[in-house]
C-alpha positions as CSV (number, residue, x, y, z in Angstrom):
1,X,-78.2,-115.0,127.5
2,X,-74.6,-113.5,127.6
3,X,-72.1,-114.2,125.4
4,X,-72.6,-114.7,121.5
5,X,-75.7,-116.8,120.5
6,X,-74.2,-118.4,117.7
7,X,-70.4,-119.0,117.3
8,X,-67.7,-121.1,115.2
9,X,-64.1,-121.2,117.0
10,X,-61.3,-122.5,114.5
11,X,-63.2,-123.9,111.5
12,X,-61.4,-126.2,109.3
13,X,-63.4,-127.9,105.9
14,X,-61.1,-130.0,103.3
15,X,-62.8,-131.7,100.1
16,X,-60.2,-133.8,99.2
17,X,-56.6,-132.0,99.1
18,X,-58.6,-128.3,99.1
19,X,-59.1,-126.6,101.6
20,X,-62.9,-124.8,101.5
21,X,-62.4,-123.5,105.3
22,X,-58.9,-122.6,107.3
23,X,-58.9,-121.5,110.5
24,X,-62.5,-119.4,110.8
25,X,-63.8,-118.1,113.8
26,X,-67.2,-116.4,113.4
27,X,-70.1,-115.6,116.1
28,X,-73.5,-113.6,115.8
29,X,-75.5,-112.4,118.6
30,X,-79.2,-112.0,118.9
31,X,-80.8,-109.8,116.6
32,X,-78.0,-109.1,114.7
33,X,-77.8,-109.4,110.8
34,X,-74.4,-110.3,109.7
35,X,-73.5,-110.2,105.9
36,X,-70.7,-112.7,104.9
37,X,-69.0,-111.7,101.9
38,X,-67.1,-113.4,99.5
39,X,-66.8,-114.4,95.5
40,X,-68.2,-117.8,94.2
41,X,-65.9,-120.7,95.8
42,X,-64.7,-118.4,98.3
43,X,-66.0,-120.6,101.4
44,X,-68.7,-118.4,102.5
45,X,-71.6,-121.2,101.8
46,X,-69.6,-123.8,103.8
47,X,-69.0,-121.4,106.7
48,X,-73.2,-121.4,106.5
49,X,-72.9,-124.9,106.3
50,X,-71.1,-125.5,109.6
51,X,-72.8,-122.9,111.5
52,X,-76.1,-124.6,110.8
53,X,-75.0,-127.8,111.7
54,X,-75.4,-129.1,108.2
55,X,-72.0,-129.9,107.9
56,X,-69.3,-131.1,110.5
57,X,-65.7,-129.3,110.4
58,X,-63.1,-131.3,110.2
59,X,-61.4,-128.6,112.3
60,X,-63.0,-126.3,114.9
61,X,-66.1,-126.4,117.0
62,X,-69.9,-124.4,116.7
63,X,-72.1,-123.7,119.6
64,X,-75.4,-122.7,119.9
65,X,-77.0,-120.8,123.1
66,X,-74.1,-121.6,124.7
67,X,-73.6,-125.9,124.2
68,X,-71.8,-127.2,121.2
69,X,-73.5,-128.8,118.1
70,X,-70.5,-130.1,116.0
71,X,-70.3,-132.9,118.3
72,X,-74.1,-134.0,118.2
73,X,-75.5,-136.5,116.6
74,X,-77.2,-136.1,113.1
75,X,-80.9,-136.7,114.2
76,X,-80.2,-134.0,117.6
77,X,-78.6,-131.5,114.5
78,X,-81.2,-132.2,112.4
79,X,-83.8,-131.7,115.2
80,X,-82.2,-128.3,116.5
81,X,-82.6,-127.2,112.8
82,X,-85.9,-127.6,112.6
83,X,-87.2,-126.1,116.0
84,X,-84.5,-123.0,116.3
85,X,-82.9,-122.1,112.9
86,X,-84.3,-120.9,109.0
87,X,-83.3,-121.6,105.9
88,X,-83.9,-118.8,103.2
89,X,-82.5,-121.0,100.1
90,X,-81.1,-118.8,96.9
91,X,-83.8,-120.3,94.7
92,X,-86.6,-120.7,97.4
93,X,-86.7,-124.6,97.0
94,X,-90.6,-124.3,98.1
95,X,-92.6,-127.7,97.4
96,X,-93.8,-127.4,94.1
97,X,-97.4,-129.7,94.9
98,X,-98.2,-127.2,97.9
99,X,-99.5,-124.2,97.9
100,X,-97.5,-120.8,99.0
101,X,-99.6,-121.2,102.7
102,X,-99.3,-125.0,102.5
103,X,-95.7,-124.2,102.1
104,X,-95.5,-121.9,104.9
105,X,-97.5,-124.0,107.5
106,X,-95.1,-127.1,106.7
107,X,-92.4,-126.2,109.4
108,X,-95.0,-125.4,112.3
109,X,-96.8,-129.1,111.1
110,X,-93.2,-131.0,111.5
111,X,-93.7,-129.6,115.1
112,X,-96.7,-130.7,115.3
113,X,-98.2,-127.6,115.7
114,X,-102.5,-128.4,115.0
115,X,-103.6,-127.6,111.4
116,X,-105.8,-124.7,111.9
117,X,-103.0,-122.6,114.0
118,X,-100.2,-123.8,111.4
119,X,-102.3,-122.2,108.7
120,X,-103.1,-118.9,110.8
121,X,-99.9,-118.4,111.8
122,X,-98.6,-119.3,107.9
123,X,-101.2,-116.8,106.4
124,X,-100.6,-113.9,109.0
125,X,-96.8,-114.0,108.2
126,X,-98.1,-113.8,103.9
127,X,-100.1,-110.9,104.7
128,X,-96.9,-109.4,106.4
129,X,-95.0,-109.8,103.5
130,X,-97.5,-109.2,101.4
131,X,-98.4,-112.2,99.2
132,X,-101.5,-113.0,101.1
133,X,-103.5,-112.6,98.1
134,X,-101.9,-115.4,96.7
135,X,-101.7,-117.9,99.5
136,X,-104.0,-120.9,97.8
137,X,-101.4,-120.5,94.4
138,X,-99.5,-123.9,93.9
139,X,-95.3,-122.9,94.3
140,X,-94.7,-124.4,90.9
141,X,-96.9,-121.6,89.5
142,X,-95.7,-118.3,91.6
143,X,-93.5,-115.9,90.6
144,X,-89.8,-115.7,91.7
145,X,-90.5,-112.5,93.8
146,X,-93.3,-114.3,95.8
147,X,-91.3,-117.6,95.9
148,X,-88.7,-115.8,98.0
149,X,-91.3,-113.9,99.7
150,X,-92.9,-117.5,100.8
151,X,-89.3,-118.9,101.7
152,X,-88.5,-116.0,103.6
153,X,-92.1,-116.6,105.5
154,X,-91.2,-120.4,105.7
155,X,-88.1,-119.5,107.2
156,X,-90.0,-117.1,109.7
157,X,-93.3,-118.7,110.6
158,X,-91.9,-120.8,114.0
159,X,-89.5,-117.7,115.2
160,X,-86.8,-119.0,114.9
161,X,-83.3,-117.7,116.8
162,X,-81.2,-118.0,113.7
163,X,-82.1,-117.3,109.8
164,X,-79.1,-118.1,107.6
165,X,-80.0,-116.9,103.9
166,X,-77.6,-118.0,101.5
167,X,-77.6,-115.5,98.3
168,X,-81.3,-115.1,99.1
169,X,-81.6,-112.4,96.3
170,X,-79.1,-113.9,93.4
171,X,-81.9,-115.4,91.3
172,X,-84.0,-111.7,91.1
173,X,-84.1,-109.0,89.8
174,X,-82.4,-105.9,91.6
175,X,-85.5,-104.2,92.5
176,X,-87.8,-107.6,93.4
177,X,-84.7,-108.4,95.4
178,X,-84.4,-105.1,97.1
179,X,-87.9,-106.1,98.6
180,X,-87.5,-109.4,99.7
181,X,-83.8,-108.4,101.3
182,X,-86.2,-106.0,103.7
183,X,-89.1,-108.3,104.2
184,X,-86.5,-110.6,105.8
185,X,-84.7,-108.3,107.9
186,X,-86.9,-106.2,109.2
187,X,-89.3,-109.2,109.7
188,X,-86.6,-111.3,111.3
189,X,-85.4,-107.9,113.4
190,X,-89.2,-107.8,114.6
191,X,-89.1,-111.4,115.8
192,X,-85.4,-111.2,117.6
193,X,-84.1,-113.6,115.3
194,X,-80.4,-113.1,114.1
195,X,-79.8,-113.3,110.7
196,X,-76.7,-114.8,108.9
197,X,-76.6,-113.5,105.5
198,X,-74.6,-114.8,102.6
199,X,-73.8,-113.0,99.5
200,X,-71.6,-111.6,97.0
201,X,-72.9,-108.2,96.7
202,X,-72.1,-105.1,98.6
203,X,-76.0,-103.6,98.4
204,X,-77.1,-106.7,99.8
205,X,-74.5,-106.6,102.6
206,X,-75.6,-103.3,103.1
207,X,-78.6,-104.3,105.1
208,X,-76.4,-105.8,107.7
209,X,-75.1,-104.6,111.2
210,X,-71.8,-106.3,110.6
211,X,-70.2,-107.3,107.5
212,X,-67.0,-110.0,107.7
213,X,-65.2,-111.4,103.6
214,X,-64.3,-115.2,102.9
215,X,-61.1,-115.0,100.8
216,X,-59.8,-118.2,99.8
217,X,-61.4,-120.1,102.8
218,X,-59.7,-117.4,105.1
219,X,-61.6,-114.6,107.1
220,X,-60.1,-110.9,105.8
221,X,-58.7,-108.9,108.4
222,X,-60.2,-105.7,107.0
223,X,-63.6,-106.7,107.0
224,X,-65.3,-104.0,108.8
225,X,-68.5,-103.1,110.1
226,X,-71.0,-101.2,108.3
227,X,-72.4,-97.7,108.2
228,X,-75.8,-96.2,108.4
């Protein structure tokens, strides 16, 4: 398609008399990772928010592959979310009953994708990011590493056109979160999914095409692209 795949014109959030968003105009095109930036309270969750169509701007509009979102219903949001975007959550959020490939398999099953390629599909993508071994473990008992691992594969298993990752490393360790920052993009980069990334930290920005800083609810002006 031309044009941008994903794309916020004029974004405007209030809570009350404060003002989360003002004015933000954002847009990501396929296969691109783009990093926003920003301190705790900055905005930079909420921009997710309204891209993803979780939240309506009181301001603004979102499209996606070229129609807009803002203005659909909550059940045609909620529907678009679960066929075309991922969710890589900062703490995972897996269900702690299922198992890591139960976990996996749940998107392509709300699909209602057949059992036994749900759970092919979910323990290929595991192997890939290397916590196969550990596909029949019950989430309440994995690690943090391979809980991000399996929400990064959750996110991943129905290829989806966006992945929005909000601080998908803030609750590791710098070197288990090195890891699961590269599973993501390089796996997302291999599927042709664009990636927006949320996060406060410059090495995790790093792994981005583009990087753009929230200040105050406000898009910087000297946010700049990255190098290397």
């Amino acid at each position: 398609m031309s044009g941008p795949l994903l794309a916020g014109l004029g974004l405007g959030v209030s809570f009350g008399e404060t003002a989360a968003l003002e004015d933000v105009s954002l847009s990501l095109s396929a296969g691109e990772v783009v990093a926003v930036m920003g301190t705790s309270g900055s905005g930079k969750s909420t921009l997710l928010h309204c891209l993803a169509g979780v939240l309506v701007p009181d301001r603004g509009e979102v499209s996606f592959a070229g129609e807009r979102i803002d203005n659909q219903s909550d059940r045609r949001r909620s529907d678009l979310r679960l066929r075309s975007f991922g969710f890589v959550p900062q703490f995972g959020d897996l269900v702690p009953e299922l198992t890591l490939l139960e976990n996996v398999a749940l998107p392509l099953r709300l699909l209602q994708v057949g059992r036994r390629e749900a759970t092919g599909r979910a323990a290929a993508l595991l192997d890939e990011l290397e916590v196969g071994s550990a596909a029949s473990r019950r989430a309440g008992a994995a690690s943090g590493g391979q809980v991000q691992r399996v929400a990064v594969a959750r996110a991943l298993v129905h290829c989806p056109s966006v992945v929005f990752a909000d601080e998908p490393t803030g609750a590791l360790d710098s070197a288990t979160g090195e890891l699961v920052l590269e599973a993501l993009v390089a796996t997302a980069r291999d599927r042709g999914s664009a990636v927006l990334l949320v996060t406060h930290e410059a090495v995790v920005a790093s792994h981005a095409d583009r990087e753009v800083v929230v200040r105050d609810g406000r898009l910087d002006l000297l946010a700049f692209p990255t190098v290397g």
